[in-house]
DRENDO-1510 file (C-alpha; in Angstrom, 1 decimal, always signed):
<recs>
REC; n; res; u; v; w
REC; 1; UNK; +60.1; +113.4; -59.5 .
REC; 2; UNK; +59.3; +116.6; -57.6 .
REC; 3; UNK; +55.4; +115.9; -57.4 .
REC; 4; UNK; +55.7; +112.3; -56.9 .
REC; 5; UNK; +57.8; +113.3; -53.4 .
REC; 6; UNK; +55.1; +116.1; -52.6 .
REC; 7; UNK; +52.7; +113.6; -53.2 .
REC; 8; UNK; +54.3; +111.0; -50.7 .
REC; 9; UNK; +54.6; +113.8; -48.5 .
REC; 10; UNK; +50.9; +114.6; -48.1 .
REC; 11; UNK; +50.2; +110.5; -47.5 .
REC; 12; UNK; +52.7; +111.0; -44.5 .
REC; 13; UNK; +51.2; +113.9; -43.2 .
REC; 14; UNK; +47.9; +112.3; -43.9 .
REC; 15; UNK; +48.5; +109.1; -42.1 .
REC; 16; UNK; +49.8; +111.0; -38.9 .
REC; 17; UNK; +46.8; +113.1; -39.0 .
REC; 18; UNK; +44.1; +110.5; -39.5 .
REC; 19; UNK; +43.8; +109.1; -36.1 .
REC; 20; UNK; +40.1; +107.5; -35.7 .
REC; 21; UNK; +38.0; +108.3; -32.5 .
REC; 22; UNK; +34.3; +107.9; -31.4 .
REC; 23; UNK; +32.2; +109.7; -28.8 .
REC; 24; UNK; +30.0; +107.2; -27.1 .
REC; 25; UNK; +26.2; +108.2; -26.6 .
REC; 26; UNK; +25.9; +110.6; -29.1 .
REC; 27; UNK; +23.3; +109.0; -30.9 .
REC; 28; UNK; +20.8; +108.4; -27.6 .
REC; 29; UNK; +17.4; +107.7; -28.7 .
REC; 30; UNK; +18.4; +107.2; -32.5 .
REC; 31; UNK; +17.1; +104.3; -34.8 .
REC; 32; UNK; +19.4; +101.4; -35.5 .
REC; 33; UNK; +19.1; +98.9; -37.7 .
REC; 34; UNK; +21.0; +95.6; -38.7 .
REC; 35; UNK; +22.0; +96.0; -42.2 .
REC; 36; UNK; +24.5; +94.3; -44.5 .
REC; 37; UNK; +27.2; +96.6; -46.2 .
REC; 38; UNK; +28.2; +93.6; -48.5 .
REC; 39; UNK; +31.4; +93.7; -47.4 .
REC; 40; UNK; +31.9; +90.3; -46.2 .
REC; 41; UNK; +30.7; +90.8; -42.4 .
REC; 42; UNK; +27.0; +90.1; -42.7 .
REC; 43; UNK; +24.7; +92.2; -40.8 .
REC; 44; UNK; +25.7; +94.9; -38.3 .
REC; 45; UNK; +24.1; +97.1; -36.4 .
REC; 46; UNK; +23.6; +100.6; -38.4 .
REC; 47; UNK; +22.9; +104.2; -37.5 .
REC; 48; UNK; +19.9; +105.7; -39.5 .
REC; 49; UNK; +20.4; +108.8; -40.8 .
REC; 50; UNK; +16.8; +111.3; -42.0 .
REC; 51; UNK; +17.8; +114.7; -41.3 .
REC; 52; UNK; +20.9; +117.2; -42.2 .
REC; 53; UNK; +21.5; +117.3; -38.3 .
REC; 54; UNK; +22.0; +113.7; -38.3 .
REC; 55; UNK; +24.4; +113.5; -41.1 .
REC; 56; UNK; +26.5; +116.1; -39.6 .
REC; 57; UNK; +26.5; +113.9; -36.0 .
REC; 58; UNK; +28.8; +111.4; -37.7 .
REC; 59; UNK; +31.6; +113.7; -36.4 .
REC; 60; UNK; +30.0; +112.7; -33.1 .
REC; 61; UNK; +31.0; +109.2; -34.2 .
REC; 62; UNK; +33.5; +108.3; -36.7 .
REC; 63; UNK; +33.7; +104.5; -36.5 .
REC; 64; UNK; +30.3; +103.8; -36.2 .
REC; 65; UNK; +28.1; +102.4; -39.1 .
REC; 66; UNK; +25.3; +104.5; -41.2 .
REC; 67; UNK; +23.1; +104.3; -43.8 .
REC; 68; UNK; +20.8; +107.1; -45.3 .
REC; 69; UNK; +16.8; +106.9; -44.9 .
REC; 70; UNK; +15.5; +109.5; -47.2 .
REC; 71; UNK; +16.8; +112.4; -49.8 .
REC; 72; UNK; +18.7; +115.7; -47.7 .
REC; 73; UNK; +18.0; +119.3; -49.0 .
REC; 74; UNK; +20.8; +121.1; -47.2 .
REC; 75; UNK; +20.0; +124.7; -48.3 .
REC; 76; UNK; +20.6; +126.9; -45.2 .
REC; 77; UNK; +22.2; +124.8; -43.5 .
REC; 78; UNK; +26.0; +125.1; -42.5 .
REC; 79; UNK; +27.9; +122.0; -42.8 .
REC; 80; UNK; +31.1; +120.7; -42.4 .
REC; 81; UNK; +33.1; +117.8; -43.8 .
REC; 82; UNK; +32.5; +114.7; -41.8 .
REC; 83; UNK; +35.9; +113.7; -40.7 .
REC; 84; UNK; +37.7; +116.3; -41.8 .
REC; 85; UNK; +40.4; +116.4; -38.8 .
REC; 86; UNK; +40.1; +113.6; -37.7 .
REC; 87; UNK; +39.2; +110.0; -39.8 .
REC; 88; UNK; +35.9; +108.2; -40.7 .
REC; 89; UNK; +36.6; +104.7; -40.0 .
REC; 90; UNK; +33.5; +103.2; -40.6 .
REC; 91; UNK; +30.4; +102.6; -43.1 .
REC; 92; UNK; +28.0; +105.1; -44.8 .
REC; 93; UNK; +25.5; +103.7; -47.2 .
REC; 94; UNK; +23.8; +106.4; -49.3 .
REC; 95; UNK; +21.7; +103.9; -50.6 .
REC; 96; UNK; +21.0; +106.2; -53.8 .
REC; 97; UNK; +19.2; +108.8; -51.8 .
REC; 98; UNK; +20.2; +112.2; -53.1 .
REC; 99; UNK; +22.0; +114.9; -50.8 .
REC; 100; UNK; +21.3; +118.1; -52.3 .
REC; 101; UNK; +22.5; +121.9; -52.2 .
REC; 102; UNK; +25.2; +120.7; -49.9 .
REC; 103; UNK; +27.9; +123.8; -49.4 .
REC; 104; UNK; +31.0; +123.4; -47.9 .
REC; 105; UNK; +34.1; +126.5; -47.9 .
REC; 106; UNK; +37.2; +125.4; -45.7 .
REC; 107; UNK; +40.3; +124.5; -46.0 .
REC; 108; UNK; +42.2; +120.9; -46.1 .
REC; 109; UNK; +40.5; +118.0; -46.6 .
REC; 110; UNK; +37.4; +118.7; -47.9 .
REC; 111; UNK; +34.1; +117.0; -48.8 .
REC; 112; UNK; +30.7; +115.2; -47.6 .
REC; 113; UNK; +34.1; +113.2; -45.8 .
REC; 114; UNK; +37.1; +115.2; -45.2 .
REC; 115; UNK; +39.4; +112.2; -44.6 .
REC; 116; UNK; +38.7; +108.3; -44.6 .
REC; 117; UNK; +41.0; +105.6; -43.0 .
REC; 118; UNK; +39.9; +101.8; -44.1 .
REC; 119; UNK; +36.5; +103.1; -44.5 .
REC; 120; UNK; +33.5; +102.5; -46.6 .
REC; 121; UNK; +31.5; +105.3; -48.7 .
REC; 122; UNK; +28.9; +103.6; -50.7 .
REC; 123; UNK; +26.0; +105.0; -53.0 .
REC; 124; UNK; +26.6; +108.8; -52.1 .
REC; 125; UNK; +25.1; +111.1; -54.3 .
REC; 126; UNK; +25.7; +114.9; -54.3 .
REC; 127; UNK; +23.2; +117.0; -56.7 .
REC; 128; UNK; +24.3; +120.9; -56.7 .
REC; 129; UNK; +26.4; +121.1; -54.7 .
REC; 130; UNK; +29.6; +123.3; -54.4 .
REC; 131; UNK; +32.6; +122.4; -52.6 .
REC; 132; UNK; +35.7; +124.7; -52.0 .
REC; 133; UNK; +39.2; +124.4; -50.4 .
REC; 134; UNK; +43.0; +124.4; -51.2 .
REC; 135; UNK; +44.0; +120.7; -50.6 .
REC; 136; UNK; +43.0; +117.7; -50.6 .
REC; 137; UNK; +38.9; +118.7; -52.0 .
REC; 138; UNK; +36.4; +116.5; -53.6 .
REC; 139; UNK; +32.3; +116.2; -53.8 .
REC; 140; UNK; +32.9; +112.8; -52.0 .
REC; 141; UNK; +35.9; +112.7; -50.2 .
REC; 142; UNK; +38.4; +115.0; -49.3 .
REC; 143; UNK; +41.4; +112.2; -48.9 .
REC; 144; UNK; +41.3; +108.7; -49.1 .
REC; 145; UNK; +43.4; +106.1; -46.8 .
REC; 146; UNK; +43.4; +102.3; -47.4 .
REC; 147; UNK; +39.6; +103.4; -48.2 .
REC; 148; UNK; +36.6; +102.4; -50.7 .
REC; 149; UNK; +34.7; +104.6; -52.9 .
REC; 150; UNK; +32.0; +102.9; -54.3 .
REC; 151; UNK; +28.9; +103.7; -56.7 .
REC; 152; UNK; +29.2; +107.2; -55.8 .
REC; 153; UNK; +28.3; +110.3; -57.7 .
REC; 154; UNK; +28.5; +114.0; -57.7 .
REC; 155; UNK; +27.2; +116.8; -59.4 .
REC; 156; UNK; +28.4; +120.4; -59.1 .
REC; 157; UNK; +31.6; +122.2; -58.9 .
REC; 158; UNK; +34.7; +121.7; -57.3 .
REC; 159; UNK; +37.7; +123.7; -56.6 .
REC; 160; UNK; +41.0; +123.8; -54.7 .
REC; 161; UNK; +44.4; +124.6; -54.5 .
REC; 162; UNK; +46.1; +120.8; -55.2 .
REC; 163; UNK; +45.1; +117.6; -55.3 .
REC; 164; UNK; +41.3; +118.2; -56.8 .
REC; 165; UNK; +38.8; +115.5; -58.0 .
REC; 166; UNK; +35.1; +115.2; -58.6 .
REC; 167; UNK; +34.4; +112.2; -56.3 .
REC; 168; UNK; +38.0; +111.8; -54.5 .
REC; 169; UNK; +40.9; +114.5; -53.8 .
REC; 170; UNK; +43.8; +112.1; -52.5 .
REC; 171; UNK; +43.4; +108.5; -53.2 .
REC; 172; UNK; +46.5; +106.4; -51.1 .
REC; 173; UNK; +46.5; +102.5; -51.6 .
REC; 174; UNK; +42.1; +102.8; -52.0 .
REC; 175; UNK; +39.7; +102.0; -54.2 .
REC; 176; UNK; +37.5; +103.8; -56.4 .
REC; 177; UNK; +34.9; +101.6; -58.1 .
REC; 178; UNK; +32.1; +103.0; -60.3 .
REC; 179; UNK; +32.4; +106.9; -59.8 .
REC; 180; UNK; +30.6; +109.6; -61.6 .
REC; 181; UNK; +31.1; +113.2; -61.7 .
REC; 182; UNK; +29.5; +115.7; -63.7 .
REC; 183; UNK; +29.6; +119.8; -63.5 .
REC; 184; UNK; +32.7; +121.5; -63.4 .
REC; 185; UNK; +36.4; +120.6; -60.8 .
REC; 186; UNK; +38.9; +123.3; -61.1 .
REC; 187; UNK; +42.1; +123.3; -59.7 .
REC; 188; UNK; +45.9; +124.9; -59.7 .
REC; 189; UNK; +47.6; +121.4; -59.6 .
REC; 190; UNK; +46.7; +117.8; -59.9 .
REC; 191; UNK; +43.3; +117.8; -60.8 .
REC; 192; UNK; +41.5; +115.1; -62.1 .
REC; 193; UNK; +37.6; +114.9; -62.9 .
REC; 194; UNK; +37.3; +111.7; -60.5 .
REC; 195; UNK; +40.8; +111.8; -58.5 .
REC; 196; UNK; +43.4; +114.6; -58.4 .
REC; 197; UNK; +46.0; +112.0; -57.1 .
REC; 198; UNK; +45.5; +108.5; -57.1 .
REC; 199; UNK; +48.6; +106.7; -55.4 .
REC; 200; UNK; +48.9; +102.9; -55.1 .
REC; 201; UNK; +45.7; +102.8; -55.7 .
REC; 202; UNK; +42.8; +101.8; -58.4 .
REC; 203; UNK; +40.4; +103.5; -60.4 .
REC; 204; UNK; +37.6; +101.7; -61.9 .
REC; 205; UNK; +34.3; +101.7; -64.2 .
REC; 206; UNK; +35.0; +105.7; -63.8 .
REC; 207; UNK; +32.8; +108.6; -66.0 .
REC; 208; UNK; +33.4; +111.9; -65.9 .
REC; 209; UNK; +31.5; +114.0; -67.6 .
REC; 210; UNK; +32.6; +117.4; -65.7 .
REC; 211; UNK; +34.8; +120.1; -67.0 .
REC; 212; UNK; +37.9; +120.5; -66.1 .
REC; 213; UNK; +40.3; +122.6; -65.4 .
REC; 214; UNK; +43.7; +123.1; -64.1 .
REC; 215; UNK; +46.4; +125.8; -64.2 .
REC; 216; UNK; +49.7; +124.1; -63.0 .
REC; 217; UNK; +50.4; +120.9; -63.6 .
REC; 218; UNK; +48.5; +117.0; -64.7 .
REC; 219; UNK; +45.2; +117.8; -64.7 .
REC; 220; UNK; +43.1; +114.9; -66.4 .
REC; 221; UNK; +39.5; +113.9; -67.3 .
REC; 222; UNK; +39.5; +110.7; -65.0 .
REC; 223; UNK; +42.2; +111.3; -62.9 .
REC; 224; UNK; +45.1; +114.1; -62.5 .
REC; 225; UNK; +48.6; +112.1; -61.4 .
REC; 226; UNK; +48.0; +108.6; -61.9 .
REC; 227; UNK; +51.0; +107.2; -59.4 .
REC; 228; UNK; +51.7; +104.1; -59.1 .
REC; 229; UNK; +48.1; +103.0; -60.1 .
REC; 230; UNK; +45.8; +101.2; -62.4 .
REC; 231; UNK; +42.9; +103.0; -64.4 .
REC; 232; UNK; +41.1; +100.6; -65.6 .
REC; 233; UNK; +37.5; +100.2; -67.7 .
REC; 234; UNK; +36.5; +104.4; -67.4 .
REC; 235; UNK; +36.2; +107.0; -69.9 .
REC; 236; UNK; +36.1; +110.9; -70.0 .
REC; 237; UNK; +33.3; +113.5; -71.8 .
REC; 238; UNK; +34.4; +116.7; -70.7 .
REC; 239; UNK; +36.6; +118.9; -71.5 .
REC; 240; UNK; +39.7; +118.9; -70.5 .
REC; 241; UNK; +41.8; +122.9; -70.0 .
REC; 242; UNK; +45.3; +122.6; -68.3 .
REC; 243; UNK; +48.7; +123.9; -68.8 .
REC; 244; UNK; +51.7; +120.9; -68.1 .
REC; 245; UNK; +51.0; +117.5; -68.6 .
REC; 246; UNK; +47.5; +117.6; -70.0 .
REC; 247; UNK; +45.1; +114.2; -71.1 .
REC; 248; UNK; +41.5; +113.3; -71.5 .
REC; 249; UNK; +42.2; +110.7; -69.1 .
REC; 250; UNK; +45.3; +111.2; -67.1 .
REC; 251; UNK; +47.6; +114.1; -66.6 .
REC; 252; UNK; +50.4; +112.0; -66.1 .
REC; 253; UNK; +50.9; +108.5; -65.2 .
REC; 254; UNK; +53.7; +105.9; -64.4 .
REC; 255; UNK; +51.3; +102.8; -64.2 .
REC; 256; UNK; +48.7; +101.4; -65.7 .
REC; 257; UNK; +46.1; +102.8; -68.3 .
REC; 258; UNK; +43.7; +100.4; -69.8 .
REC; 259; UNK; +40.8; +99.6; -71.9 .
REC; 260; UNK; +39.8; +103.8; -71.2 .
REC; 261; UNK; +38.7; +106.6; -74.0 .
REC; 262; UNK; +38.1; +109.7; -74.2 .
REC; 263; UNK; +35.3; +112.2; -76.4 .
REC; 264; UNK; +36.2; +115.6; -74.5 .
REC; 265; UNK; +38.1; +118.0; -76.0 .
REC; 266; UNK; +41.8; +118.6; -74.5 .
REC; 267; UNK; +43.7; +121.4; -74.9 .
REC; 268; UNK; +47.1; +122.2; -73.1 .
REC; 269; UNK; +50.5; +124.0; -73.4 .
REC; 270; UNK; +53.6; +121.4; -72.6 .
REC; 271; UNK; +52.6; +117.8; -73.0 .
REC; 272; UNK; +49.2; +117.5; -74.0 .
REC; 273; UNK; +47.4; +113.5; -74.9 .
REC; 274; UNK; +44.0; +112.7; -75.8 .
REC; 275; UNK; +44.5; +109.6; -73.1 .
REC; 276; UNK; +47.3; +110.9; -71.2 .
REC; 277; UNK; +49.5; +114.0; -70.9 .
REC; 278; UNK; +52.8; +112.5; -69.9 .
REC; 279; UNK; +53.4; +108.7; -69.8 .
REC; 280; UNK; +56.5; +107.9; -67.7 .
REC; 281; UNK; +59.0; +105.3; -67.8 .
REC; 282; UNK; +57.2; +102.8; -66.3 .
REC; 283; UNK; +54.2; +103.9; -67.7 .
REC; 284; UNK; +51.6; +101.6; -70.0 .
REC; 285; UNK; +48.7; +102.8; -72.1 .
REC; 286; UNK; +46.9; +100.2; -73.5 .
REC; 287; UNK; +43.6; +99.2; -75.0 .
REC; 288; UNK; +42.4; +102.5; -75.3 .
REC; 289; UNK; +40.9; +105.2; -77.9 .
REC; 290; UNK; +40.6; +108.7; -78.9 .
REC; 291; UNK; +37.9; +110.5; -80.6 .
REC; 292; UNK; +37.9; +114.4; -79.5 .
REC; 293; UNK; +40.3; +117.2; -80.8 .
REC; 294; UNK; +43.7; +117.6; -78.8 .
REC; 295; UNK; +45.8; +121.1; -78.9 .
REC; 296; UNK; +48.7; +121.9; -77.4 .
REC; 297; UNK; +51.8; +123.9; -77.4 .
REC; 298; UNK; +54.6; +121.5; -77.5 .
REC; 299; UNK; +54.7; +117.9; -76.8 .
REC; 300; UNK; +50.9; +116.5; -78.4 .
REC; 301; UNK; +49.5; +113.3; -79.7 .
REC; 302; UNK; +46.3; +111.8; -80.2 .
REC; 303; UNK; +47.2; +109.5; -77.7 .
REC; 304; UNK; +50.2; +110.5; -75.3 .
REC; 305; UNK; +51.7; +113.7; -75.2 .
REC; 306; UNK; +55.1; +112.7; -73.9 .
REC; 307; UNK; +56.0; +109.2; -73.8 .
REC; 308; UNK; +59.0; +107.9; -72.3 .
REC; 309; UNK; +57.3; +103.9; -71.4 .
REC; 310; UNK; +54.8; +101.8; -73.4 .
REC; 311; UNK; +52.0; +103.2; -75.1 .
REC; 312; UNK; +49.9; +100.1; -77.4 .
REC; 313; UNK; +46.9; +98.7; -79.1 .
REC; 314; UNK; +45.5; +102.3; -79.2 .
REC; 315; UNK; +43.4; +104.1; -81.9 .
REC; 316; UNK; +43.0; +108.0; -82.7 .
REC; 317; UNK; +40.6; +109.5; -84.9 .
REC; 318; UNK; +41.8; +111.7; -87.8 .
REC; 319; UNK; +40.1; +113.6; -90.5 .
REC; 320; UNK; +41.3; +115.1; -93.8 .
REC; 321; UNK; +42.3; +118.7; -92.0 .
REC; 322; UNK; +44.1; +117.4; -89.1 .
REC; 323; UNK; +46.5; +114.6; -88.5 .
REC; 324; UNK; +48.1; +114.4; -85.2 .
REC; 325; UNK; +51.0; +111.8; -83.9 .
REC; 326; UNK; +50.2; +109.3; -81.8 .
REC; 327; UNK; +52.7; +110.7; -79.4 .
REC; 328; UNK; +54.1; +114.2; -79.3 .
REC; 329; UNK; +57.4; +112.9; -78.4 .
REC; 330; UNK; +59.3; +111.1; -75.8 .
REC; 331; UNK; +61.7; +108.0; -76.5 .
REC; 332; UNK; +59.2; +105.3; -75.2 .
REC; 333; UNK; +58.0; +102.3; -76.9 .
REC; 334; UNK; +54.7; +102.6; -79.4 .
REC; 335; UNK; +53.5; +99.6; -80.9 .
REC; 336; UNK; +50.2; +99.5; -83.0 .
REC; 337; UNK; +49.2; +102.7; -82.4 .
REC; 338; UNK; +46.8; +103.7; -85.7 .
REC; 339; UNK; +44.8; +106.6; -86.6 .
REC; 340; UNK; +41.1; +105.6; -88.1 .
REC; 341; UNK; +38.5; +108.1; -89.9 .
REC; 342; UNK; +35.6; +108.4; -87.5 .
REC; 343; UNK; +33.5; +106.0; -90.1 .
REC; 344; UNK; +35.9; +103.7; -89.4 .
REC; 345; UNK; +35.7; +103.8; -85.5 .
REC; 346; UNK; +31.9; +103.2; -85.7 .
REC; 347; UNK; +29.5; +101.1; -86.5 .
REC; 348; UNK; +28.1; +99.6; -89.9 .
REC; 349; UNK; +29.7; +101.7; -93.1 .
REC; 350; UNK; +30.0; +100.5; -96.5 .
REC; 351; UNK; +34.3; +101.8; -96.0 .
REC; 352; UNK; +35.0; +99.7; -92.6 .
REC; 353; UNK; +33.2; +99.2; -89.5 .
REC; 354; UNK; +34.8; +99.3; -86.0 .
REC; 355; UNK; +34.8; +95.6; -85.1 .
REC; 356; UNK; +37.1; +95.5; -88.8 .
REC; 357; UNK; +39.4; +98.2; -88.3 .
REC; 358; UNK; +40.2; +98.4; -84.8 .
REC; 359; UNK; +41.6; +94.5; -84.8 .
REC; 360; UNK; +43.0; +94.8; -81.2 .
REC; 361; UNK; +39.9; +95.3; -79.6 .
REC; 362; UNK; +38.0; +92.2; -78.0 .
REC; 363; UNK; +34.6; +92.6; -79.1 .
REC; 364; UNK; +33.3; +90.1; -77.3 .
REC; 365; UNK; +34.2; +90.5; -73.5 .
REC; 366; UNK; +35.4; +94.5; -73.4 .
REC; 367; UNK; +34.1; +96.5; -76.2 .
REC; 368; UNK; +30.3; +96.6; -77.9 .
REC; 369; UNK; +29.4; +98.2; -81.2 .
REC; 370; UNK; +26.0; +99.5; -81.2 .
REC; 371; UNK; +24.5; +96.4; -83.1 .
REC; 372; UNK; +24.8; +95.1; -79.5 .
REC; 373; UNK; +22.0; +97.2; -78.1 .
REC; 374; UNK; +18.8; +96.7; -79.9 .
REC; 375; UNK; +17.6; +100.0; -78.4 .
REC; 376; UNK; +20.5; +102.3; -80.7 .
REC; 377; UNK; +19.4; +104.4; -83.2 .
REC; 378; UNK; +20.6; +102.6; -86.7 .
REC; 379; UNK; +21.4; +105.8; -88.8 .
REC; 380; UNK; +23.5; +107.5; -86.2 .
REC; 381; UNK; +26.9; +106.4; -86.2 .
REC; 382; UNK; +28.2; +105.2; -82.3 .
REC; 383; UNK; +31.5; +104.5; -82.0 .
REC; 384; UNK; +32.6; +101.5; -79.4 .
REC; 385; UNK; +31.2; +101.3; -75.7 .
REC; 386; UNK; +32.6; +99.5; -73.1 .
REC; 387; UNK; +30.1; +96.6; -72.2 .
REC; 388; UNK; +30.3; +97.1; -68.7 .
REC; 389; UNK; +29.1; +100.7; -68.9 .
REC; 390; UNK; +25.9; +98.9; -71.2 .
REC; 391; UNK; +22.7; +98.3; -68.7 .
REC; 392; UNK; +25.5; +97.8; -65.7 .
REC; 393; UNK; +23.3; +96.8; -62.6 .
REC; 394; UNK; +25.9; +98.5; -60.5 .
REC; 395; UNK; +26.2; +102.0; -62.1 .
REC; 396; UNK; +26.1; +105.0; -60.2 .
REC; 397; UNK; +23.2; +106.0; -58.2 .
REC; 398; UNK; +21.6; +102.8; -59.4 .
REC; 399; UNK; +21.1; +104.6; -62.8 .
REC; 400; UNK; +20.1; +102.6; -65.8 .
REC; 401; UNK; +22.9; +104.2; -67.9 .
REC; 402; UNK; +22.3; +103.7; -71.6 .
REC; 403; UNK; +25.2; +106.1; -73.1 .
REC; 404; UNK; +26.9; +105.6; -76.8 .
REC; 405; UNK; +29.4; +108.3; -78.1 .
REC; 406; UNK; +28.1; +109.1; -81.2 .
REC; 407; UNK; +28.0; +111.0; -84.2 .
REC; 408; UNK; +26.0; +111.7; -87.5 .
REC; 409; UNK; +27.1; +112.3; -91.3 .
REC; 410; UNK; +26.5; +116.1; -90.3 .
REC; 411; UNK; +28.5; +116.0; -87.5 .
REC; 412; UNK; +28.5; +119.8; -86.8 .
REC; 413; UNK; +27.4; +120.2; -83.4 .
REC; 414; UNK; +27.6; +118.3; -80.2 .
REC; 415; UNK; +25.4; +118.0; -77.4 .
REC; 416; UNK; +24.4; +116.0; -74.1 .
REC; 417; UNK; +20.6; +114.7; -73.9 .
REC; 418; UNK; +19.2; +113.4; -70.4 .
REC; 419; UNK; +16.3; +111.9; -70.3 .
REC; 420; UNK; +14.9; +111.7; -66.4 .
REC; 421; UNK; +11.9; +109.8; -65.2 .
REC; 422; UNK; +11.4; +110.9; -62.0 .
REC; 423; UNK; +13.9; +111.9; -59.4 .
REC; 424; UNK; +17.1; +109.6; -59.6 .
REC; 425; UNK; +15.5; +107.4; -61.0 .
REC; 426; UNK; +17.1; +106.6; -64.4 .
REC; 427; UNK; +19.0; +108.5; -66.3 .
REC; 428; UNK; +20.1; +108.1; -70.1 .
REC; 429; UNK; +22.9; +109.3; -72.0 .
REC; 430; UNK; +23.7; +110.0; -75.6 .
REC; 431; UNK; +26.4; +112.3; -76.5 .
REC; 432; UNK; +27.5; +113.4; -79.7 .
REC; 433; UNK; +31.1; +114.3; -81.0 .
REC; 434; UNK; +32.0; +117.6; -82.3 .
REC; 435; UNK; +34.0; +116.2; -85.8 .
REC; 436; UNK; +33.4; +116.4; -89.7 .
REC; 437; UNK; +32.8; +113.0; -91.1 .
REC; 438; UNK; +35.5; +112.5; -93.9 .
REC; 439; UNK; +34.8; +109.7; -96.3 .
</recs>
């Protein structure tokens, strides 16, 4: 209850703080352009931006519209977040183009955007960069207000204080659609690969493939404290290091969790889940799977470390050595929760398959097996995909993302293979599972 009250709190503060304003003439003798954000109001006139200096003049102008021209290499250059006192309340298109070597130190509310207020970000990508504060810190943005996050990426390292994500620090009543985050986001409390908080808000088509790490309290792979929120069609790859209320997808959560999974390692002390760390009353888990090894001190399951709502429809892999509960404890509901050999949550095998033995699963609208893309490798083993992650036209930075968790009979080692043509161009993912195949 504590958290959930700080976390109300720093909404407050943030909605007092976030008043938008503009400085007319600032851009004199700058291109415009008439461009359509997709958002419904057709085309509008648009602020070009080709240069760091530029980027940095949206402080100049926070309601104003902009789209990016060209790749940024900020090395040398001292920048601060856009926003970051005062709130971005208009559009920035990224359009793909990659910002790179961006460094920003400071305090609260930090990022490319410190705070957005009914504000679009769109197509932002960050490539090594390193972003620093106590609250409220991201790659993206710093803190998030009736705002959209979409197709954005970031690749680097994070860390603050509280409320720490890859793409999104503070997430109130916003959206984040189609976020990727890859490098490493530490953090004291909530911190999440994509959000640290996300509160009445949504979270969806997230991957994080980042490290993560927390020292206090609900620190996930997707998102830290999932409050009041829906996380919804994302999965987590890293690892996953925290101390209370640990999970591969959520540190804790009293909403909605569906059709997620998770292939990073977890490991924790109190309430450690290989989807999330501590489900609350009102808390559902559902549609989802594990397949990476959880460890924790008290309080660990497969699936949820500490239940006290609804956790259902959920697989866990097992193996001969170790056999972990579903739940670590908690008095909530549990219905068809199973545990499956890794054979068994993959593709073709003479002893199951995954479209046999994972029965809840809809094969046909939300999950794929790796017959379903004629370019997988038939003697590795994949387990399932979500279909929208397959060849998804709207992935981040416009990436054509091929990725299938994976494993082979030898299933020793695990690694991450990127194939690059060109410079973000496309991008594709295959990731094997650290796990002895047990027949």
């Amino acid at each position: 209850m504590m958290k959930k009250i700080i976390s109300l709190f720093v909404v407050l503060f943030l909605m007092v703080s976030a008043m938008p304003f503009s400085a007319a003439g600032a851009f004199k003798g700058q291109q415009t352009v008439m461009y359509d954000f997709s958002d419904g109001d057709g085309e509008v006139e648009t602020i070009v931006i080709s240069t760091p200096q530029q980027l940095q003049n949206i402080e100049n102008n926070l309601s104003a519209n902009y789209i990016l021209a060209n790749d940024l290499d900020m090395i040398g250059f001292s920048f601060s977040s856009i926003g970051q006192s005062s709130a971005f309340t208009g559009r920035f298109d990224g359009r793909n183009y990659a910002i790179s070597n961006l460094t920003i130190s400071s305090t609260n509310n930090v990022g490319l955007f410190g705070i957005i207020d009914s504000a679009l970000v769109m197509n932002a990508v960050l490539r090594y960069s390193s972003i620093s504060g106590s609250g409220n810190v991201a790659g993206i943005v710093g803190s998030s207000v009736y705002g959209i996050i979409y197709n954005c990426y970031f690749g680097g390292e994070v860390k603050g204080t509280e409320f720490v994500g890859g793409i999104c620090g503070f997430n109130y009543h916003g959206t984040i659609f189609s976020g990727l985050s890859e490098g490493e986001i530490t953090g004291g409390e909530y911190v999440g690969g994509i959000c640290g908080v996300c509160s009445y808000g949504e979270m969806i088509y997230c991957e994080n493939d980042a490290e993560v790490n927390g020292t206090v309290i609900d620190t996930g792979g997707i998102c830290g404290q999932n409050f009041s929120s829906t996380i919804v069609k994302s999965y987590n790859v890293g690892s996953v290091s925290g101390a209370e209320n640990t999970g591969g997808i959520a540190g804790s959560s009293d909403k909605g969790i569906t059709s997620c999974y998770n292939i990073g390692a977890v490991s924790g002390d109190e309430s450690t889940g290989g989807i999330v760390g501590e489900n609350y009353q009102y808390g559902l888990t559902d549609d989802c799977y594990n397949a990476a090894t959880i460890s924790g001190s008290s309080y660990t399951g497969a699936v949820a470390g500490l239940n006290h709502g609804d956790v259902k429809n959920c697989y866990f892999m097992i193996s001969d050595m170790l056999e972990l509960p579903s739940t670590g404890g908690g008095e909530g509901d549990e219905n068809n929760c199973v545990g499956l050999y890794a054979y068994q949550m993959t593709g073709t095998h003479e002893s199951g398959r995954a479209e046999d033995c994972m029965e809840s699963f809809d094969f046909i609208e939300i999950w794929a097996t790796y017959e379903d893309d004629e370019d997988a490798d038939p003697s590795v083993y994949y387990f399932p995909q979500l279909i929208c992650m397959l060849n998804d036209p709207n992935s981040p930075t416009d990436y054509d993302i091929k990725y299938w968790p994976k494993t082979s009979e030898k299933g020793l080692s695990a690694e991450m293979v990127f194939i690059t043509e060109g410079v973000s161009t496309v991008v594709k993912w295959l990731c094997a599972v650290t796990l002895i195949i047990s027949h």
